[in-house]
C-alpha positions in Angstrom: 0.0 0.0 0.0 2.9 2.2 1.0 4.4 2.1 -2.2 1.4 2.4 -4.3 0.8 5.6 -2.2 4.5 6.5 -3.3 4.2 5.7 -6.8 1.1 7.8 -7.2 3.2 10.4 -5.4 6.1 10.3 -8.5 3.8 10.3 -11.0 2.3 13.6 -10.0 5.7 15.3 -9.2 6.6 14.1 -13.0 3.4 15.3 -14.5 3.4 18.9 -12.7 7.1 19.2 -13.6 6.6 18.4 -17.8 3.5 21.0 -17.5 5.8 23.6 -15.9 8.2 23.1 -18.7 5.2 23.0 -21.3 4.4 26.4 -19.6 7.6 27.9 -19.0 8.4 27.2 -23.2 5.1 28.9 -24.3 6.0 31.9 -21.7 9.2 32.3 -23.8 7.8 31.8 -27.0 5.2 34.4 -26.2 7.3 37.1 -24.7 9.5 36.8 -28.0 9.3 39.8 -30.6 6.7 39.4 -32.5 6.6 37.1 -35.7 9.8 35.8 -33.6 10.4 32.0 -34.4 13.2 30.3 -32.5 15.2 27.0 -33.4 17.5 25.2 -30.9 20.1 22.7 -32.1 21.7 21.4 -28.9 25.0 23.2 -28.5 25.2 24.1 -32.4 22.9 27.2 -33.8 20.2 28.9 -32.2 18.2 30.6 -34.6 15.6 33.5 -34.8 13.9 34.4 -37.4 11.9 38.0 -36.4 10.1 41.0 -38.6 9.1 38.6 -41.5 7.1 41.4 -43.7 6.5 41.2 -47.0 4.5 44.0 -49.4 1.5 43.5 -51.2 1.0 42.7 -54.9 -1.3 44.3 -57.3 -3.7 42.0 -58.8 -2.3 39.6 -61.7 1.5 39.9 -60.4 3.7 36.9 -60.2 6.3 38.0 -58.1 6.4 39.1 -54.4 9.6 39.6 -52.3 9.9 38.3 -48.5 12.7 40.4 -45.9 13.4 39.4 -42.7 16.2 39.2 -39.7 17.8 35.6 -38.7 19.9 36.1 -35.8 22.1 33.3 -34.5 22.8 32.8 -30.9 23.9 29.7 -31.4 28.4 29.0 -31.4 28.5 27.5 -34.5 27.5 29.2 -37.8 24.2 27.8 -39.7 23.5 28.3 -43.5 19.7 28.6 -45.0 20.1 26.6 -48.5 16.0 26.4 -49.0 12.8 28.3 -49.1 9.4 26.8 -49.8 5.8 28.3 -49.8 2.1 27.3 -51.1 1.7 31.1 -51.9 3.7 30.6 -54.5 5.6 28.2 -57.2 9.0 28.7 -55.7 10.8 30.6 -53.3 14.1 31.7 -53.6 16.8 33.5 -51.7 17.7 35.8 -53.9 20.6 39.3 -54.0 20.1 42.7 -55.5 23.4 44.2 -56.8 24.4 47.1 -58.3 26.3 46.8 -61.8 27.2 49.6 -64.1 24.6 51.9 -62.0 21.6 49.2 -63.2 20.2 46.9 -60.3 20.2 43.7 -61.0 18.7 40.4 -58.9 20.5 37.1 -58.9 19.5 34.2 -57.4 22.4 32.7 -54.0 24.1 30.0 -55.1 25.1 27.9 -51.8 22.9 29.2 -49.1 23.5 32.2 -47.0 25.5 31.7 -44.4 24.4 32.8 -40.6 27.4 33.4 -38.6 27.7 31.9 -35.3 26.8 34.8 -33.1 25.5 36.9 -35.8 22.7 38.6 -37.5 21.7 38.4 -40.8 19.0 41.1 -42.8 17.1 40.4 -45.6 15.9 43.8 -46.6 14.9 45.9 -49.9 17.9 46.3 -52.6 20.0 43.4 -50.8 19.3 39.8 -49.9 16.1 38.7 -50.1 13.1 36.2 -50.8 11.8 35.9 -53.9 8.5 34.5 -54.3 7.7 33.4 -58.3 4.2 32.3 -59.9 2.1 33.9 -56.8 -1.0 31.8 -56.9 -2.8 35.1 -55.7 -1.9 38.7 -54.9 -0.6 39.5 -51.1 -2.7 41.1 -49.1 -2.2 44.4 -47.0 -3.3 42.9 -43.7 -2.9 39.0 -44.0 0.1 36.9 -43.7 2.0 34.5 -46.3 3.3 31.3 -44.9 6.8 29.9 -45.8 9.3 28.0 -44.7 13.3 28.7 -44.4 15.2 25.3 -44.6 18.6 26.0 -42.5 21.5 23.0 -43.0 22.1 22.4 -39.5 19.0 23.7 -37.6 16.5 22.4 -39.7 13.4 23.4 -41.3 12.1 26.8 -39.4 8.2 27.9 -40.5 7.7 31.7 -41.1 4.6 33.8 -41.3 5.7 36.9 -43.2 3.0 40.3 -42.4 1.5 41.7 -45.4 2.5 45.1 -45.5 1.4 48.0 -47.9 2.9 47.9 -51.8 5.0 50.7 -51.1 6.1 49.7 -47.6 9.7 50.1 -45.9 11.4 48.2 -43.7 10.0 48.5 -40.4 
């Protein structure tokens, strides 16, 4: 009887200890910038993702551009190789550069490489996420779903905020 009473005992300390973990996980997910999305990988790369925005597309475009902020926390550097979203055909990481005073865009060959204690912006005229055959216009107002695909951390899902078409960076 005495160790049934026990027993009972251990299994409640074990399930009000995994629900204050449960707990204490969504308390830091929610206090975390918002559109924040974090990514551990043991002692390698810690990832954030925050301030996913995108601007809207007039009706009948086919192209839409995604910026956003990946900062690393992590001591060992990470790379994103991979985009993929239903809102559009492909996704792509894509670079704006200057040549001969005519912008041009060409897509990152290799991934883009996240330094180990280091931030990395995707914003307007630089890196950034090209999204190609838009199977309808963004938004102002909604989101568009994605997801970045990082060679050691993993697959990372990312809502980006519809802002207006002529939006900045925020």
């Amino acid at each position: 009887m005495n160790r049934l009473c026990c027993s009972r005992r251990a299994a409640l300390a074990l399930v009000f200890t995994l629900a204050a973990g449960q707990a204490l996980a969504a308390s830091d997910q929610a206090n975390s910038p918002a559109g924040a999305r974090l990514k551990t990988s043991g002692t390698g790369p810690r990832l954030r993702v925050e301030e996913a925005w995108t601007r809207a597309t007039p009706q009948g475009a086919k192209v839409g551009a995604g910026y956003l902020r990946i900062v690393n926390t992590g001591n060992m550097p990470d790379r994103l190789i991979g985009i993929s979203s239903a809102a559009a055909s492909s996704a792509d990481l894509h670079q704006s550069v200057m040549v001969n005073t005519i912008a041009e865009m060409r897509p990152v060959v290799g991934g883009l490489e996240i330094p180990a204690g280091g931030t990395v912006t995707l914003k307007p005229g630089s890196y950034h996420i090209m999204f190609r055959g838009l199977k309808e216009p963004f938004k102002k107002g909604g989101t568009v779903k994605a997801t970045l695909d990082f060679k050691n951390a993993g697959k990372i899902p990312v809502a980006f905020a519809v802002k207006g078409i002529g939006a900045g960076a925020p």
